[in-house]
C-alpha positions in Angstrom: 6.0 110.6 138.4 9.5 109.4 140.2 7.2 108.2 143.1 5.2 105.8 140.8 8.5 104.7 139.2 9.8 103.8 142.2 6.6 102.4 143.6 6.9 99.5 141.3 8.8 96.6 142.5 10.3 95.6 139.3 12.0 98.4 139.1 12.7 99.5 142.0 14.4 95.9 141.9 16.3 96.3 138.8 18.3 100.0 140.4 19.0 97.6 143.7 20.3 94.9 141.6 22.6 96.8 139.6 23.4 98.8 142.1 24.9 96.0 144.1 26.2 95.1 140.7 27.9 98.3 139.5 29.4 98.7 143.2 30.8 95.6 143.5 32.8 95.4 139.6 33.6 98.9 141.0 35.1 98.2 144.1 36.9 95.1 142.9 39.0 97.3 140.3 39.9 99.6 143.0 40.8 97.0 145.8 42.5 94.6 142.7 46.2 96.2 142.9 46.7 94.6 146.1 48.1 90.8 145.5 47.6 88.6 148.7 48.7 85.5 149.7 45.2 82.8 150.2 47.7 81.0 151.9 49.1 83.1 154.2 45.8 85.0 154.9 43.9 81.5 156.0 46.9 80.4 158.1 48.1 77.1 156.2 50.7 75.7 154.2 51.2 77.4 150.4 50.1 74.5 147.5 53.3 74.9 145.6 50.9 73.4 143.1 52.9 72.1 139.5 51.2 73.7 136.8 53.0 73.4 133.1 56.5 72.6 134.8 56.3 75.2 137.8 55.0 75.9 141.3 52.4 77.6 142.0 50.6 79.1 145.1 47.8 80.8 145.2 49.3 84.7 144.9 45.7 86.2 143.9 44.6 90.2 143.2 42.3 91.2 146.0 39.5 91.3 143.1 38.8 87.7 143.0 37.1 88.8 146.7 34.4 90.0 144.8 34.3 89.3 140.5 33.0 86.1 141.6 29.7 87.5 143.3 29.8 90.2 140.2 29.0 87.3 137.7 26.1 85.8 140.1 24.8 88.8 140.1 24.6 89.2 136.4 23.2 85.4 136.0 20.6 86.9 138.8 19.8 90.2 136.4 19.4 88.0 133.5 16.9 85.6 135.0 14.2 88.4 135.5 15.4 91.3 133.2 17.2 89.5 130.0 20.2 89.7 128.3 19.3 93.9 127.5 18.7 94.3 131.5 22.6 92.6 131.8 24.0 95.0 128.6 22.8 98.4 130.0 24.3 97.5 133.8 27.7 95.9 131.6 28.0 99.2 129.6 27.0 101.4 132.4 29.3 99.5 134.6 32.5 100.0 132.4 31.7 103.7 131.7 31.3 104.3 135.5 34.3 102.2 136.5 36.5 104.1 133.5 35.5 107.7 134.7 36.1 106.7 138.8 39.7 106.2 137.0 40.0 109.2 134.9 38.9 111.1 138.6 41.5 109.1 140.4 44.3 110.2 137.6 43.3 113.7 138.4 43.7 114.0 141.8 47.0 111.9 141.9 48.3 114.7 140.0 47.3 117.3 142.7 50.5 118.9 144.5 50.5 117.5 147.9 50.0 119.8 150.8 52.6 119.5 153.8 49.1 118.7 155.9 48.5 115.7 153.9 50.4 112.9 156.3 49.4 109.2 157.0 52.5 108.3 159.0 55.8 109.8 160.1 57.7 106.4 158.3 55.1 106.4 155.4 55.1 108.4 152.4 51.5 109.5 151.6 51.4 111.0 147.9 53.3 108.2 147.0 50.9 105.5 148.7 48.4 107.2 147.3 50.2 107.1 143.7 50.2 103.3 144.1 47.0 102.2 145.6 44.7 104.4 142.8 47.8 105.1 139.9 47.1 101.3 138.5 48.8 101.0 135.3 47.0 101.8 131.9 46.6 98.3 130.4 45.9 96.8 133.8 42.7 98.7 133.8 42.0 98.1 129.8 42.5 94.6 129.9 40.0 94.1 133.4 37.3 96.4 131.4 37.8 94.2 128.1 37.8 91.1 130.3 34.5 92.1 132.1 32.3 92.8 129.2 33.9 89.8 127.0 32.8 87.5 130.0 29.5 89.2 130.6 28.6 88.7 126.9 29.7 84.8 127.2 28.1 84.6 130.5 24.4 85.7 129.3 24.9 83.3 126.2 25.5 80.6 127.9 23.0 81.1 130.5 19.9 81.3 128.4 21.5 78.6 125.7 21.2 76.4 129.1 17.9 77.8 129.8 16.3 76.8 126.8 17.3 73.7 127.0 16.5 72.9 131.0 13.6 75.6 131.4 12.9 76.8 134.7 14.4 74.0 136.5 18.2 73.8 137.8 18.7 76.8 138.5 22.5 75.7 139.8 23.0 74.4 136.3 22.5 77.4 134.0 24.1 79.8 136.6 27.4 78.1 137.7 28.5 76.9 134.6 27.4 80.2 132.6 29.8 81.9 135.4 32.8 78.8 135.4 32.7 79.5 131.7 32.8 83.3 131.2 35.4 83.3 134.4 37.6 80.8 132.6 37.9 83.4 129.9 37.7 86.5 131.9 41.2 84.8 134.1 43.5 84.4 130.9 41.9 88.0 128.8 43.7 89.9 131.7 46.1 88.9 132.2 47.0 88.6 128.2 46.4 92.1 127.8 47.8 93.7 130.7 51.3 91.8 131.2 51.7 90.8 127.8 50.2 92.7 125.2 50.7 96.0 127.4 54.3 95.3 128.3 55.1 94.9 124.6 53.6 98.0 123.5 54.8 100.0 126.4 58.7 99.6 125.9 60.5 100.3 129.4 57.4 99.4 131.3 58.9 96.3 132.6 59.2 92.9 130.4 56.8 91.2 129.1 55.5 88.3 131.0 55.9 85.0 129.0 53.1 82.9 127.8 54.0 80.2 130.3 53.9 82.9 132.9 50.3 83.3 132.1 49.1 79.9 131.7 49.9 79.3 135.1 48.6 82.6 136.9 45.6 82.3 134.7 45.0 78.2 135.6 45.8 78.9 139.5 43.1 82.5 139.5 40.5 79.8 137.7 41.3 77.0 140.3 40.0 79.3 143.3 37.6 80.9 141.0 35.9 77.7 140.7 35.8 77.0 144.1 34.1 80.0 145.5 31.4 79.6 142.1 30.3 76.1 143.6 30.7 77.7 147.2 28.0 80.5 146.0 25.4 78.1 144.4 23.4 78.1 148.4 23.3 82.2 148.2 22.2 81.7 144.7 18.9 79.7 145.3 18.6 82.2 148.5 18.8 85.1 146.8 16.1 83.9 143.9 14.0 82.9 146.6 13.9 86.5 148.3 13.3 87.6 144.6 10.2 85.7 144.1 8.4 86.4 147.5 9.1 90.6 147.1 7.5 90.4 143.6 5.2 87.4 144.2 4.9 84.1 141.7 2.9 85.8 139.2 4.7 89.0 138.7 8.0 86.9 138.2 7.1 84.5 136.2 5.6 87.4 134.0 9.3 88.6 133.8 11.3 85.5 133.6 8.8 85.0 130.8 9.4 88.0 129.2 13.8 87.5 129.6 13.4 84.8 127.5 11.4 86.1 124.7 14.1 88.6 124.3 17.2 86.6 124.7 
């Protein structure tokens, strides 16, 4: 039985698809505390950008590395398996994602052992604290970011789709993602740093709305970019798609997303 399951290229497919999916939202929560400078990292001069009256440079969470290939991935997922295919992985996604934290909360509060040492000048319990202790509403407000924007982002896709058909692929996948990332910048932010802060009084203040019209607009700048950057791997990965299931089978399938969309 589990041998003719995973015989069958469809789904064998769909668990390397959203595997690749469900590791990558994963990862990017766990690697987003750090906040890097594009800037610095690529060796020229900061933009010190005017955006609503002040500067910006491009300060970004280490989870813009990957939320953009996340959202390719689920325009990919609902071209051959629908807008269901794209639910299960979201929901499965977010339930996977909040448990890694509820692990991560337990083992921060383990007592330390002397043995445990990463450094004479470094100290490790409370590294460890801050790289996998992220903050409450940081996490709430990426999971409620992540499935508003999936939900957007398989809307828009098949909207586009029934409109273009199977041509333009480009189309109905970049702008479904520039859309649902547009959203997915400011929700996070909102909820985190603003709506967070307020409820949880000594937490630190508040960040303004001005605060997060400008971190919001300079996340969605580079955002954008690297959406119109992956439009190549987009038509490459699509390709590699049809040859392992052959014309036939995925037409069947695209065929078959659309119906249930």
């Amino acid at each position: 039985m589990i041998h003719t399951i995973i015989k069958s290229k469809p789904t064998r497919l769909f668990i390397i698809l959203g595997g690749f999916f469900i590791a990558n939202a994963l990862i990017a929560e766990v690697i987003g505390v750090k906040i890097f400078s594009l800037e610095d990292t690529l060796g020229v001069q900061r933009a010190n950008i005017s955006l609503f009256g002040s500067s910006f440079s491009f300060h970004l969470t280490a989870g813009v590395l990957l939320w953009p290939v996340v959202f390719v991935m689920t325009d990919i997922i609902n071209e051959y398996y629908g807008p269901k295919g794209v639910r299960f992985l979201s929901f499965l996604a977010v339930g996977l994602i909040s448990y890694a934290f509820i692990m991560f909360s337990g083992a921060i509060g383990l007592s330390p052992s002397e043995y445990f040492d990463i450094g004479k000048d470094l100290d490790a319990n409370r590294a460890y604290r801050g790289v996998l202790g992220q903050g409450m509403w940081i996490i709430i407000g990426s999971l409620v970011a992540f499935l508003v924007g999936q939900i957007l982002d398989v809307f828009i896709f098949h909207k586009i789709k029934q409109i273009t058909g199977e041509k333009k692929i480009w189309m109905r996948a970049t702008v479904s993602t520039l859309v649902s990332q547009l959203i997915d910048s400011f929700v996070v932010l909102f909820i985190a740093f603003y709506v967070g802060r307020k409820i949880q009084t000594g937490q630190g203040e508040a960040w303004t709305l001005h605060q997060i019209a400008v971190t919001g607009t300079g996340n969605y700048i580079y955002k954008f970019v690297v959406a119109l950057l992956l439009i190549p791997v987009i038509y490459l990965v699509h390709g590699w798609i049809e040859k392992y299931l052959g014309h036939d089978q995925a037409a069947e399938m695209k065929a078959a997303a659309m119906k249930n969309s």
